[in-house]
N, CA, C and O atoms as a GROMACS GRO file, in nm:
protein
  612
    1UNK      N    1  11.881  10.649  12.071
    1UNK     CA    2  12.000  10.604  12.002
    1UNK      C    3  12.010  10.452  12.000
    1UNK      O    4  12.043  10.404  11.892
    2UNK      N    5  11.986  10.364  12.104
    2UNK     CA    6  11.981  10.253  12.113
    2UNK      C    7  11.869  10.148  11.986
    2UNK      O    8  11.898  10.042  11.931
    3UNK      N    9  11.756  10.221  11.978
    3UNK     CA   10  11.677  10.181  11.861
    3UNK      C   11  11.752  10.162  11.687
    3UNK      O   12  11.733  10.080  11.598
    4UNK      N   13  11.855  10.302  11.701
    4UNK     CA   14  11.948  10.298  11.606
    4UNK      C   15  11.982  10.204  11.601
    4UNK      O   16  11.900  10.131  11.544
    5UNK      N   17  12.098  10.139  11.644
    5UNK     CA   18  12.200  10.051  11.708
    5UNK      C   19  12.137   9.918  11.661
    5UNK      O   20  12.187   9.844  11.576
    6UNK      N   21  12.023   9.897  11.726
    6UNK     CA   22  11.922   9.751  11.706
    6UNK      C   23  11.870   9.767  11.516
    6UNK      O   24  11.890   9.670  11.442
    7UNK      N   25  11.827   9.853  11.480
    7UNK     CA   26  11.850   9.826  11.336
    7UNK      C   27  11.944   9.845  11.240
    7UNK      O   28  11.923   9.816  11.122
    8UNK      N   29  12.085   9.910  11.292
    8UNK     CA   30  12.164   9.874  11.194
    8UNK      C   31  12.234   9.764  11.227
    8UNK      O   32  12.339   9.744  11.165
    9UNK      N   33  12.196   9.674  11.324
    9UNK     CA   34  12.249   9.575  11.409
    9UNK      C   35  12.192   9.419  11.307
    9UNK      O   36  12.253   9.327  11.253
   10UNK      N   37  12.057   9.453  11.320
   10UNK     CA   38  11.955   9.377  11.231
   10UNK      C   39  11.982   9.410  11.080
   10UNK      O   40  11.963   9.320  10.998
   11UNK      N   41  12.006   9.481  11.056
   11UNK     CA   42  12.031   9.550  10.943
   11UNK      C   43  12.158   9.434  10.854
   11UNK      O   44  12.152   9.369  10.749
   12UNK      N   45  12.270   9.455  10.966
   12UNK     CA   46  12.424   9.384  10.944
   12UNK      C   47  12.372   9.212  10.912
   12UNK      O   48  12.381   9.136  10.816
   13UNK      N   49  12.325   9.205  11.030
   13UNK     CA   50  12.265   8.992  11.020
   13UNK      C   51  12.217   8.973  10.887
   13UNK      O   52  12.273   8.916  10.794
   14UNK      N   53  12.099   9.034  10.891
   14UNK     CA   54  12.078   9.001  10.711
   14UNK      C   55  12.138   9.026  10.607
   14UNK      O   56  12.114   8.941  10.521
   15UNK      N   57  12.225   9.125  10.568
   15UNK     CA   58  12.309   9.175  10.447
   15UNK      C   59  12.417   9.044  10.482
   15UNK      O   60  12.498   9.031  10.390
   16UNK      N   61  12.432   8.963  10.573
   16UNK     CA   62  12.552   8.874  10.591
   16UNK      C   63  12.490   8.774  10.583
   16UNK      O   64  12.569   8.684  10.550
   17UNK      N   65  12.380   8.732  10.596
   17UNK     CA   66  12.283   8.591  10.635
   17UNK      C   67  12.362   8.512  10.440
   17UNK      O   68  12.360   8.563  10.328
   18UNK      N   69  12.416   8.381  10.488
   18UNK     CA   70  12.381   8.318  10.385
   18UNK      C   71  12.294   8.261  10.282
   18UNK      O   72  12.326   8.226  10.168
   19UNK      N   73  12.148   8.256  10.354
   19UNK     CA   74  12.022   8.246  10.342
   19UNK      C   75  12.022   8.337  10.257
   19UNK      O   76  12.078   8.446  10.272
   20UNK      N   77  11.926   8.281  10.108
   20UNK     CA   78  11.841   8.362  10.057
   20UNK      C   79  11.735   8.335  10.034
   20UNK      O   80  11.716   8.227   9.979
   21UNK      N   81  11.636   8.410  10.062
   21UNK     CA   82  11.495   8.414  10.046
   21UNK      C   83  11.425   8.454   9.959
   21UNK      O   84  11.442   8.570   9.923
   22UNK      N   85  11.329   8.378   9.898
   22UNK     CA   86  11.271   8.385   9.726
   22UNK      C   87  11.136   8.483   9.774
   22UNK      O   88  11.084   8.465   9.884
   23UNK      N   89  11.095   8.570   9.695
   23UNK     CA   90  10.977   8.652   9.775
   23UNK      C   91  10.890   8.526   9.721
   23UNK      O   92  10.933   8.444   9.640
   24UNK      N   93  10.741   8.524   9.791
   24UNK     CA   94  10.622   8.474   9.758
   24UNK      C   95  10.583   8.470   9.605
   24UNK      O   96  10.524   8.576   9.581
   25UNK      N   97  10.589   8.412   9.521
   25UNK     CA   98  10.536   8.494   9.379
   25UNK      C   99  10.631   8.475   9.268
   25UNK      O  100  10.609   8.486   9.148
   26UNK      N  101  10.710   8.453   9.311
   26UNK     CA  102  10.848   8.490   9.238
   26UNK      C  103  10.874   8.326   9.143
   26UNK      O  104  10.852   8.208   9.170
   27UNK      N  105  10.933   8.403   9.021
   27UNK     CA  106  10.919   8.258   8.927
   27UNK      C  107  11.061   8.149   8.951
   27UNK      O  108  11.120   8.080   8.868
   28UNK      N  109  11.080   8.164   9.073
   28UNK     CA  110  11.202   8.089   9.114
   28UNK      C  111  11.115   7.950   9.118
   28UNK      O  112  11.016   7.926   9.187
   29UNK      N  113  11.182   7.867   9.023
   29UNK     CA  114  11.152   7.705   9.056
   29UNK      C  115  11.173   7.654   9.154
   29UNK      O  116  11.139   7.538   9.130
   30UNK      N  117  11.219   7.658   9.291
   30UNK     CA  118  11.235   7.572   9.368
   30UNK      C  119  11.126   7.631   9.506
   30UNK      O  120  11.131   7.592   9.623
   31UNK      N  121  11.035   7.731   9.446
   31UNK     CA  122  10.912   7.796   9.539
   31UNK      C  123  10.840   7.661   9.570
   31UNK      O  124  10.805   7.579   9.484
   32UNK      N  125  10.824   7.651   9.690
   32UNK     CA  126  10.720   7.546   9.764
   32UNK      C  127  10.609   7.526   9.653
   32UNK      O  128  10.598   7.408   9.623
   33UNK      N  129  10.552   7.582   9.606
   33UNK     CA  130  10.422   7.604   9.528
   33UNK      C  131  10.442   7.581   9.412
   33UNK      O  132  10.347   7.561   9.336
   34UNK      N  133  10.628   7.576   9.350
   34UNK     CA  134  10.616   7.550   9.265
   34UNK      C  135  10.553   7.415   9.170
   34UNK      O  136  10.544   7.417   9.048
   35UNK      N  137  10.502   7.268   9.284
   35UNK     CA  138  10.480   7.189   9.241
   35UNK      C  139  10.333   7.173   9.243
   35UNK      O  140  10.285   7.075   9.186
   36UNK      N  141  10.281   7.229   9.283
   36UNK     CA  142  10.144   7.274   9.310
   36UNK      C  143  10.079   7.381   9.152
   36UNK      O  144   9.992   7.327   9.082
   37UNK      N  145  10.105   7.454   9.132
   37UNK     CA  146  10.049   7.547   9.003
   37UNK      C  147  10.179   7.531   8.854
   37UNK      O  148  10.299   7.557   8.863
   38UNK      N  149  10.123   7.493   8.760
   38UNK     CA  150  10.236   7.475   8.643
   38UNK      C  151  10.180   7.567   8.551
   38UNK      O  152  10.057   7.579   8.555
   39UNK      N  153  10.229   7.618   8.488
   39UNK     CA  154  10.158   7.779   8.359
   39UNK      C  155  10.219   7.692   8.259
   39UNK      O  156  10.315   7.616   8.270
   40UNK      N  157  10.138   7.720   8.151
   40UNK     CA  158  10.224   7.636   8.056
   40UNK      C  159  10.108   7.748   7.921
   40UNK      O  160   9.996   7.794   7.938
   41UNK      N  161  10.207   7.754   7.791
   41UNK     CA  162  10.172   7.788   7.661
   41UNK      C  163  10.093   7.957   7.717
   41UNK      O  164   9.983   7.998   7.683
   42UNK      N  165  10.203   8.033   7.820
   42UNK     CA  166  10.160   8.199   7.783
   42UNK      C  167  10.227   8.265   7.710
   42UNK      O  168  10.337   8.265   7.656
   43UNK      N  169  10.065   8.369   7.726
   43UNK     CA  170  10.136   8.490   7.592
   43UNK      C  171  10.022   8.507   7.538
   43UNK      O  172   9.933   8.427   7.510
   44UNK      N  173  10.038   8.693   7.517
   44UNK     CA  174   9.926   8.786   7.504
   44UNK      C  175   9.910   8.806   7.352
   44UNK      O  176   9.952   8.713   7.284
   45UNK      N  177   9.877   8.872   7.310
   45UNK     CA  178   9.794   8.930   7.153
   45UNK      C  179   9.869   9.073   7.160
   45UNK      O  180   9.885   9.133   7.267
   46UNK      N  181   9.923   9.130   7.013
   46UNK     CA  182   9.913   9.210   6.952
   46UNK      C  183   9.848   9.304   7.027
   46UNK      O  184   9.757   9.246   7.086
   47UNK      N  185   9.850   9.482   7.069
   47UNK     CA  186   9.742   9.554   7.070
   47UNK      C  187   9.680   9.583   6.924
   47UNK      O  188   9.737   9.578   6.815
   48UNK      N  189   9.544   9.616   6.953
   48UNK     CA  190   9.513   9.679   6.810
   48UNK      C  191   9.503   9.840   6.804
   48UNK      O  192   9.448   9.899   6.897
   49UNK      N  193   9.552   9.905   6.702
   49UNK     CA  194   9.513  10.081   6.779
   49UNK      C  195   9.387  10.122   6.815
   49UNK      O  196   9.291  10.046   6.803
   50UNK      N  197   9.379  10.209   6.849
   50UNK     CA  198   9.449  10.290   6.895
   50UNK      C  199   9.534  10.195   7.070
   50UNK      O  200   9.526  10.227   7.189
   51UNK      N  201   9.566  10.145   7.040
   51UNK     CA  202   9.634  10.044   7.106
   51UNK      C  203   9.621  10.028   7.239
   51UNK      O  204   9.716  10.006   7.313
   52UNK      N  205   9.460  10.044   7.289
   52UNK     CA  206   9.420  10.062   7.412
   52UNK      C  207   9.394   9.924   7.492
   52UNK      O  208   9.405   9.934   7.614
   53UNK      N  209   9.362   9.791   7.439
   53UNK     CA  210   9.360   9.684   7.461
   53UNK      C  211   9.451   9.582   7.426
   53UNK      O  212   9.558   9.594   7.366
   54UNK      N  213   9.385   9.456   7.480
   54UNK     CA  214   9.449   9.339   7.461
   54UNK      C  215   9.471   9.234   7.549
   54UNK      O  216   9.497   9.281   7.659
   55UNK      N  217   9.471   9.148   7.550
   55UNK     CA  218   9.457   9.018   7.611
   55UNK      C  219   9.521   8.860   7.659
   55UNK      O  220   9.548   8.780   7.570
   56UNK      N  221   9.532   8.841   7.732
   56UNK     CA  222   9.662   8.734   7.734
   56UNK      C  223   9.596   8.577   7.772
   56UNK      O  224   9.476   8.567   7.795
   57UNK      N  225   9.662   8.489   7.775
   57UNK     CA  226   9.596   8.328   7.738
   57UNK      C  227   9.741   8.270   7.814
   57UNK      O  228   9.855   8.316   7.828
   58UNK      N  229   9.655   8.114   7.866
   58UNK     CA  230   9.783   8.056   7.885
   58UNK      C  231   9.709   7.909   7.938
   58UNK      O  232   9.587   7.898   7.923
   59UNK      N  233   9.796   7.783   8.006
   59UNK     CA  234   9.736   7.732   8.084
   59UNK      C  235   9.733   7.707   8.216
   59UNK      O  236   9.834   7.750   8.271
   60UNK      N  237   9.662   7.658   8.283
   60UNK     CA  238   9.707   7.631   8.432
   60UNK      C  239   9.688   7.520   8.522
   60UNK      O  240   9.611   7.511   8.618
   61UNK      N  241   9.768   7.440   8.480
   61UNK     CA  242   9.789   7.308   8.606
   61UNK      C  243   9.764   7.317   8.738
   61UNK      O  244   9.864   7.344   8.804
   62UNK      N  245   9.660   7.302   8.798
   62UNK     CA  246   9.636   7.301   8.926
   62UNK      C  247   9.716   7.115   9.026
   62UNK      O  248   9.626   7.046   9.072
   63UNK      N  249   9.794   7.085   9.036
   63UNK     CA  250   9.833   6.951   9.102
   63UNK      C  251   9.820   6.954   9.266
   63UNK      O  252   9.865   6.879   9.353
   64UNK      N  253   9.751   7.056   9.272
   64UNK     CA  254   9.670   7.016   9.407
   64UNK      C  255   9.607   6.941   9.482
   64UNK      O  256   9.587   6.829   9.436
   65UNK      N  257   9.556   6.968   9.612
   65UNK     CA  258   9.402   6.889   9.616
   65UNK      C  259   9.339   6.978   9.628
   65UNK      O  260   9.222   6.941   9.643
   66UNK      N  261   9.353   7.128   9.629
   66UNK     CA  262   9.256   7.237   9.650
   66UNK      C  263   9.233   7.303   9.508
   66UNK      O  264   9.309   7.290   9.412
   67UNK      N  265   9.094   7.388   9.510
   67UNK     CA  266   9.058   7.449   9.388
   67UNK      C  267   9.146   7.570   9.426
   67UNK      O  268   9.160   7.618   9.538
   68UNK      N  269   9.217   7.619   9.284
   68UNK     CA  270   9.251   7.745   9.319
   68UNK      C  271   9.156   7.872   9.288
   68UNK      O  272   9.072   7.861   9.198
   69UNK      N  273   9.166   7.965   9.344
   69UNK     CA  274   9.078   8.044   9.263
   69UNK      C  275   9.158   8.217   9.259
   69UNK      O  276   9.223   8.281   9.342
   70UNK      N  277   9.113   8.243   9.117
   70UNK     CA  278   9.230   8.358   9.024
   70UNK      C  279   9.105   8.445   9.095
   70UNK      O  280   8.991   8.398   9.104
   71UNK      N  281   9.149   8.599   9.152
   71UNK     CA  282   9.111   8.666   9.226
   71UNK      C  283   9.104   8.800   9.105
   71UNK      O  284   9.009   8.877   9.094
   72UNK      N  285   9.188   8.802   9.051
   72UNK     CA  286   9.266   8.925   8.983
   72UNK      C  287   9.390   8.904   8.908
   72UNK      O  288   9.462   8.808   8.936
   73UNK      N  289   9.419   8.989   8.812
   73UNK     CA  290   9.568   9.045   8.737
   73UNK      C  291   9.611   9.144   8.755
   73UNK      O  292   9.521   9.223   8.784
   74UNK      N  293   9.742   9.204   8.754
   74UNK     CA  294   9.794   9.321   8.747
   74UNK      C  295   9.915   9.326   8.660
   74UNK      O  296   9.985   9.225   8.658
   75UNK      N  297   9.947   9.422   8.592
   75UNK     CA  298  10.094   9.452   8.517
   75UNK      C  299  10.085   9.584   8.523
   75UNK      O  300   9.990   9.659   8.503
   76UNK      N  301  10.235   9.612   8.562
   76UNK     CA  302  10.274   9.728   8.510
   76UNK      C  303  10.253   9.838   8.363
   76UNK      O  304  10.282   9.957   8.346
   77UNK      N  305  10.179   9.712   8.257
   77UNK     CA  306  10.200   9.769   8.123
   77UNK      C  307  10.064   9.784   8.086
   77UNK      O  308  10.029   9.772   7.968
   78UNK      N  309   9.958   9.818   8.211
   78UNK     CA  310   9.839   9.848   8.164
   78UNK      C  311   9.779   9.911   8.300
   78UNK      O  312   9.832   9.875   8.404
   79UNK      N  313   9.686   9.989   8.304
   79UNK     CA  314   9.632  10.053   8.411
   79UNK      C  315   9.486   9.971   8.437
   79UNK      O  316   9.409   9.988   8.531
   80UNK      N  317   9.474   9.884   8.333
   80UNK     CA  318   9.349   9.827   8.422
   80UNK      C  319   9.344   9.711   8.338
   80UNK      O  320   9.329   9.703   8.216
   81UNK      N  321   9.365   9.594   8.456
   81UNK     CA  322   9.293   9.442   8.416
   81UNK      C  323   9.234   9.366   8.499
   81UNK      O  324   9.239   9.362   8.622
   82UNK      N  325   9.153   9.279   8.390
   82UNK     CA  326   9.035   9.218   8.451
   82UNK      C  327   9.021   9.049   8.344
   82UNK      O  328   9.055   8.998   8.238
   83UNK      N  329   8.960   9.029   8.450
   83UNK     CA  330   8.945   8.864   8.423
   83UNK      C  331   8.829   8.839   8.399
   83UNK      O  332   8.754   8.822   8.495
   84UNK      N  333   8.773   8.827   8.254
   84UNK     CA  334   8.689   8.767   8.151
   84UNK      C  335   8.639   8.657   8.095
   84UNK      O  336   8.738   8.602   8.047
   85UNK      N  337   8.535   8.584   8.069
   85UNK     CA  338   8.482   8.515   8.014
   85UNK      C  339   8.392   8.530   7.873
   85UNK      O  340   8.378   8.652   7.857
   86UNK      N  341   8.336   8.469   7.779
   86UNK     CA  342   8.206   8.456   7.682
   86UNK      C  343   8.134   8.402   7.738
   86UNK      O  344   8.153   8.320   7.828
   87UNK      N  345   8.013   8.449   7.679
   87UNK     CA  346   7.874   8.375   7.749
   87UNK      C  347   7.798   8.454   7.618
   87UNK      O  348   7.803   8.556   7.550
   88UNK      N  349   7.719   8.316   7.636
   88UNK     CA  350   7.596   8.344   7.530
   88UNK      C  351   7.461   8.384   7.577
   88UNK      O  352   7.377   8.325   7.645
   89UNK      N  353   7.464   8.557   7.494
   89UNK     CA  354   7.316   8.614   7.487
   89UNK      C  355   7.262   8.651   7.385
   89UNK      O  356   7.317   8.705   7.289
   90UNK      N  357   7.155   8.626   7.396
   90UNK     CA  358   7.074   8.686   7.244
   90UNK      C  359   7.133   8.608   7.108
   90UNK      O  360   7.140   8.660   6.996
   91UNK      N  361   7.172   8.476   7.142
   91UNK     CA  362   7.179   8.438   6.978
   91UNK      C  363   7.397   8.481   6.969
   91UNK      O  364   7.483   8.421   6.904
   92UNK      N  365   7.408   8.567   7.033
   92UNK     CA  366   7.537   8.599   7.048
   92UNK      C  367   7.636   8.606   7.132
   92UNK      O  368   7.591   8.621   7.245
   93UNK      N  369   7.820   8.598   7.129
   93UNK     CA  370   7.917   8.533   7.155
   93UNK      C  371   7.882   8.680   7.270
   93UNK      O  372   7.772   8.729   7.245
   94UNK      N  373   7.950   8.744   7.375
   94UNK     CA  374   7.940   8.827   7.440
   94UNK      C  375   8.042   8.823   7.575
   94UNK      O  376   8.051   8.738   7.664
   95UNK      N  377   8.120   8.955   7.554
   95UNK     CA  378   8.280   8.942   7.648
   95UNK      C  379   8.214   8.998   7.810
   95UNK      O  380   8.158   9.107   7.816
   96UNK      N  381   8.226   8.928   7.908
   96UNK     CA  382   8.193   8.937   8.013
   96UNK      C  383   8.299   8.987   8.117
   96UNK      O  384   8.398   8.918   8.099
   97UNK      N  385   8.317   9.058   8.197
   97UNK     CA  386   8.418   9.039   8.352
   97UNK      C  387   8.350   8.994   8.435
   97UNK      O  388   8.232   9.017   8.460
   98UNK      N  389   8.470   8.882   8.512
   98UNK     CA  390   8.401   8.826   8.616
   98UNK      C  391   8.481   8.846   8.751
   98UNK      O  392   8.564   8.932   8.777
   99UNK      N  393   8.441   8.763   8.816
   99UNK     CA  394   8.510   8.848   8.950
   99UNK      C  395   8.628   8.733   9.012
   99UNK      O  396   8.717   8.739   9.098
  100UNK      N  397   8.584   8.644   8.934
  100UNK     CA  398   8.660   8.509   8.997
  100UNK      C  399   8.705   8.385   8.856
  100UNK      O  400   8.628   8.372   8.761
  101UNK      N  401   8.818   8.314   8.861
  101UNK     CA  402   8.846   8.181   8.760
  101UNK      C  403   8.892   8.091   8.862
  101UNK      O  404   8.958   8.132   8.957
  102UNK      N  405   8.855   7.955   8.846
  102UNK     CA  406   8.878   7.849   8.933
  102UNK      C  407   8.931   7.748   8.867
  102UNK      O  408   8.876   7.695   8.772
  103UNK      N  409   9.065   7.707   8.922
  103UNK     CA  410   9.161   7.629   8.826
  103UNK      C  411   9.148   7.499   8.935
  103UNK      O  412   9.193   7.494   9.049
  104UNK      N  413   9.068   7.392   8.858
  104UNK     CA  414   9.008   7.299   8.952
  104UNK      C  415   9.090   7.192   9.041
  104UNK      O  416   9.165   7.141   8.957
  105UNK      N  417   9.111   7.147   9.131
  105UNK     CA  418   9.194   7.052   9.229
  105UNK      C  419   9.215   6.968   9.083
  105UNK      O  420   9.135   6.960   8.990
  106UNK      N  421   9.352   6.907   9.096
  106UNK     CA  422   9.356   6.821   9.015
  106UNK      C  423   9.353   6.826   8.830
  106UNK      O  424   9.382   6.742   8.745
  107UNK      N  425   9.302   6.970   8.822
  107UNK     CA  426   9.246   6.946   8.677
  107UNK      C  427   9.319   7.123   8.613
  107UNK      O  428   9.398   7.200   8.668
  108UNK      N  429   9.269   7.128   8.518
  108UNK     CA  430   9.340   7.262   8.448
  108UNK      C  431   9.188   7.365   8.422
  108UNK      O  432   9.069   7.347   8.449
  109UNK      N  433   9.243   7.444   8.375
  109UNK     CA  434   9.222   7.556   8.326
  109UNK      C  435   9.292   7.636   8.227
  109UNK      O  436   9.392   7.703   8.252
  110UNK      N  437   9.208   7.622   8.062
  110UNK     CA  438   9.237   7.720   8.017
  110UNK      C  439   9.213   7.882   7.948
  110UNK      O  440   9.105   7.924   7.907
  111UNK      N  441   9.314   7.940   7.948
  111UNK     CA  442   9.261   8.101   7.924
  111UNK      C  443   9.274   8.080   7.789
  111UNK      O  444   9.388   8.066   7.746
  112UNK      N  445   9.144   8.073   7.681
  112UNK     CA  446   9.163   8.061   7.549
  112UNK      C  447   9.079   8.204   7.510
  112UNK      O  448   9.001   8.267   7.581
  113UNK      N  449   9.125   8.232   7.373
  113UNK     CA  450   9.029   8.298   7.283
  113UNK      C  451   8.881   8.260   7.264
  113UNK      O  452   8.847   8.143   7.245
  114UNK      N  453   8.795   8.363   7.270
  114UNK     CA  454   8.625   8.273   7.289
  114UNK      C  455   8.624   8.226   7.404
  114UNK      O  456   8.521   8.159   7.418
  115UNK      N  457   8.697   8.226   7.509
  115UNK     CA  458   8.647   8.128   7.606
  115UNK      C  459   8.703   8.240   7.807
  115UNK      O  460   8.696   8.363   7.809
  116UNK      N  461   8.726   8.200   7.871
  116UNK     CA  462   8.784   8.267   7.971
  116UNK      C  463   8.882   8.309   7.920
  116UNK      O  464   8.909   8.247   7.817
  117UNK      N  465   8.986   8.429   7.956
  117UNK     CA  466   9.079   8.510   7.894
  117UNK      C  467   9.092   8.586   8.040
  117UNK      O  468   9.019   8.588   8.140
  118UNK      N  469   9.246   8.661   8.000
  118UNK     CA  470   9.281   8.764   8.104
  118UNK      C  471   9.287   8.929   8.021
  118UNK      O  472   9.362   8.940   7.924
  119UNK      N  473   9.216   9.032   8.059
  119UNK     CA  474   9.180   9.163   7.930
  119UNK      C  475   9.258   9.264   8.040
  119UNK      O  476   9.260   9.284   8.161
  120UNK      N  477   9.323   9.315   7.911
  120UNK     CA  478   9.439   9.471   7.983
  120UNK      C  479   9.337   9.577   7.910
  120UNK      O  480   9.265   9.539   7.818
  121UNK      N  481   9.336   9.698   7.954
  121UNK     CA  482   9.290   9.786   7.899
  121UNK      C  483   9.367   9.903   7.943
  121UNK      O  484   9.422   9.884   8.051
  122UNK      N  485   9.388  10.029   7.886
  122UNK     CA  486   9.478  10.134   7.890
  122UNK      C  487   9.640  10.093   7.929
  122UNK      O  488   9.701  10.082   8.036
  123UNK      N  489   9.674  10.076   7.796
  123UNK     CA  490   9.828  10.049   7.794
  123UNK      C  491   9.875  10.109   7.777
  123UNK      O  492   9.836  10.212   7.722
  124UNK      N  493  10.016  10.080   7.822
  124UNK     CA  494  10.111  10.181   7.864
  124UNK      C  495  10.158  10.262   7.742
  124UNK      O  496  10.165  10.383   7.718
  125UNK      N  497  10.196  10.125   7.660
  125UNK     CA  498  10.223  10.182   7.448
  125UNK      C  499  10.178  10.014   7.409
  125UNK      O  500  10.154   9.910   7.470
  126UNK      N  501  10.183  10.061   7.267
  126UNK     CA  502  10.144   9.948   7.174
  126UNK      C  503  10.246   9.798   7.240
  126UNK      O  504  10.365   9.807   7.267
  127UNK      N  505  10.184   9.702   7.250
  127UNK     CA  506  10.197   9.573   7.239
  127UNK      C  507  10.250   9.494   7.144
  127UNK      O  508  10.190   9.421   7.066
  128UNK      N  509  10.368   9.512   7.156
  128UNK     CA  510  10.432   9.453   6.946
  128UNK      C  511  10.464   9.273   6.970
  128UNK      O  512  10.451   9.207   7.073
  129UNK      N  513  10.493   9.246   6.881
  129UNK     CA  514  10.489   9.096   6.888
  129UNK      C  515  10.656   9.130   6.934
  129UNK      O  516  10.732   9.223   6.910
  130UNK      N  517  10.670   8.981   7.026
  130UNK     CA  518  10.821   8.951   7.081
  130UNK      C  519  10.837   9.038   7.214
  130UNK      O  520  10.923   9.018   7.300
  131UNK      N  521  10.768   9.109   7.217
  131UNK     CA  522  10.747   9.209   7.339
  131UNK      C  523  10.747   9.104   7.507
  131UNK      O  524  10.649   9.043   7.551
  132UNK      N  525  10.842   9.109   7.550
  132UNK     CA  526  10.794   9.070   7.712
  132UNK      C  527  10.715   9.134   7.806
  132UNK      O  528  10.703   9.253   7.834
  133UNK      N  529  10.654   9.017   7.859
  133UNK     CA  530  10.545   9.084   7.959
  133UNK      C  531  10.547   9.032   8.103
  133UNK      O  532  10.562   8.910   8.114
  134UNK      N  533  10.536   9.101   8.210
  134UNK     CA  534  10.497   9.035   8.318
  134UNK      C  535  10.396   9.042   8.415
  134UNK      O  536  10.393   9.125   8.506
  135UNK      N  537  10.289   8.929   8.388
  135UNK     CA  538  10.158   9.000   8.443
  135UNK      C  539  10.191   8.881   8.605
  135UNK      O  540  10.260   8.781   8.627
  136UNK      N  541  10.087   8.978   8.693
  136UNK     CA  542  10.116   8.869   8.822
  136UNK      C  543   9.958   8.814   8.812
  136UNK      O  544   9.865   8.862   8.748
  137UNK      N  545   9.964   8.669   8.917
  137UNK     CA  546   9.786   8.657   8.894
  137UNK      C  547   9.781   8.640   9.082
  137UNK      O  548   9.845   8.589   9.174
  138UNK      N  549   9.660   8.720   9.058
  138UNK     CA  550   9.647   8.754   9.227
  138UNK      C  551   9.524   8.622   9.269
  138UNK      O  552   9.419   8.608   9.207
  139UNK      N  553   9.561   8.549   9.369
  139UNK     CA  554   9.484   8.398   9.400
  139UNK      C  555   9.390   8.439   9.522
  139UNK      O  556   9.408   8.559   9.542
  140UNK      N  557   9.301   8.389   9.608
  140UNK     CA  558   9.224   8.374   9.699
  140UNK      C  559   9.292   8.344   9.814
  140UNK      O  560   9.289   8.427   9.905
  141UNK      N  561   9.359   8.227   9.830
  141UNK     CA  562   9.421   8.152   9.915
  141UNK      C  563   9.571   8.092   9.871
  141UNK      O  564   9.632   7.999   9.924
  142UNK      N  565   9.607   8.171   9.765
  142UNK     CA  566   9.711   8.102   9.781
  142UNK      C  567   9.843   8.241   9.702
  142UNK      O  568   9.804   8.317   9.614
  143UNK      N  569   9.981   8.248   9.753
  143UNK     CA  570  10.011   8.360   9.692
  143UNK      C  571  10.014   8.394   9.551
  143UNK      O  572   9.986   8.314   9.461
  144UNK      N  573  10.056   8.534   9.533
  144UNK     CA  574  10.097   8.587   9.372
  144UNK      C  575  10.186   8.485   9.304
  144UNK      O  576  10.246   8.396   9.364
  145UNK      N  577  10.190   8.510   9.160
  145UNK     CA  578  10.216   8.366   9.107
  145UNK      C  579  10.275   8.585   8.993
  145UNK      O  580  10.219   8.694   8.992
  146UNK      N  581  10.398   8.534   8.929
  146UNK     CA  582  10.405   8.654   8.838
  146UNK      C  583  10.483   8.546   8.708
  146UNK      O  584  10.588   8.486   8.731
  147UNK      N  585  10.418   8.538   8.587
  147UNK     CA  586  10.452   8.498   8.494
  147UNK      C  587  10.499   8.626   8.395
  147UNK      O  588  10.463   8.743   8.387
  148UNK      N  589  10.604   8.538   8.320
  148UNK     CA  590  10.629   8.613   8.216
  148UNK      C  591  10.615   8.579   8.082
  148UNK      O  592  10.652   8.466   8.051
  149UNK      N  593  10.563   8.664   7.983
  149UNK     CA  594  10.482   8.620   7.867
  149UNK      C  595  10.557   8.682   7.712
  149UNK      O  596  10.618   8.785   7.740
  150UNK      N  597  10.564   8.662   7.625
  150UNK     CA  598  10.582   8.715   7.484
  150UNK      C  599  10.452   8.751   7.432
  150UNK      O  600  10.343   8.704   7.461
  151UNK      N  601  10.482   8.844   7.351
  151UNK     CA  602  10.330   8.897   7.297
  151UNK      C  603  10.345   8.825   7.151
  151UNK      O  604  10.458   8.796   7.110
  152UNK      N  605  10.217   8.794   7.067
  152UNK     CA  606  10.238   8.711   6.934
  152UNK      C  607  10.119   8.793   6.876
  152UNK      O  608  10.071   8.888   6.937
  153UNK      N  609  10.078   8.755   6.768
  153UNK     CA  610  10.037   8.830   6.649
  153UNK      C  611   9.883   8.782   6.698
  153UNK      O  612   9.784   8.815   6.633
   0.00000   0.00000   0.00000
């Protein structure tokens, strides 16, 4: 019974704490980190039907002194994403997954068309333009970062 007692005890302190606490990740501007990583110009593509794909772009200000490095994506509005590049084989443009993007100390990174990109595959429903999105980007060393995006044509 006493174990009771101690968590609805703990329980009471926090529901009263004036303190509020921003989770890790969270697009609250005043996140420690917020001066450290800046996203700037996101937002995904149209699906095409059978409306199983699609892809999102953006940029990323690293004002660090450390490289960051993009580990992974996740959203709710797709069952599987992955982080992509082009590379040239055979004379041709060719969509790659990679396992890692490195948004350099000091310098940017961008997710363009033709070039590094973030790829959803099995969506939830079609992707319409004006559509909000919220993908998170999962880092190496440093926490979840969850942006929110408009989808465009």
């Amino acid at each position: 019974m006493s174990s009771l007692r101690v968590l609805l005890l703990l329980t009471l302190v926090i529901a009263c704490s004036d303190e509020i606490v921003s989770p890790v990740g969270s697009d609250d501007s005043q996140s420690p980190y917020s001066e450290v990583l800046e996203i700037e110009d996101a937002r995904a593509r149209t699906s095409r039907p059978p409306h199983a794909n699609s892809a999102a772009f953006m940029t990323l200000i690293n004002n660090g002194n450390e490289d960051l490095v993009i580990v992974g994506v996740k959203t709710p509005r797709a069952k599987v994403a992955e982080l992509h590049t082009m590379l040239q084989e055979d004379d041709k443009m060719k969509m790659r997954r990679v396992e890692r993007l490195v948004v350099p100390s000091k310098g940017e990174l961008e997710l363009k068309p033709g070039a590094d990109h973030l790829m959803f595959f099995e969506l939830d429903k079609a992707w319409r333009i004006g559509d909000k999105l919220k993908l998170t980007l999962l880092f190496a060393k440093y926490p979840e970062q969850t942006v929110t995006l408009e989808v465009e044509k």
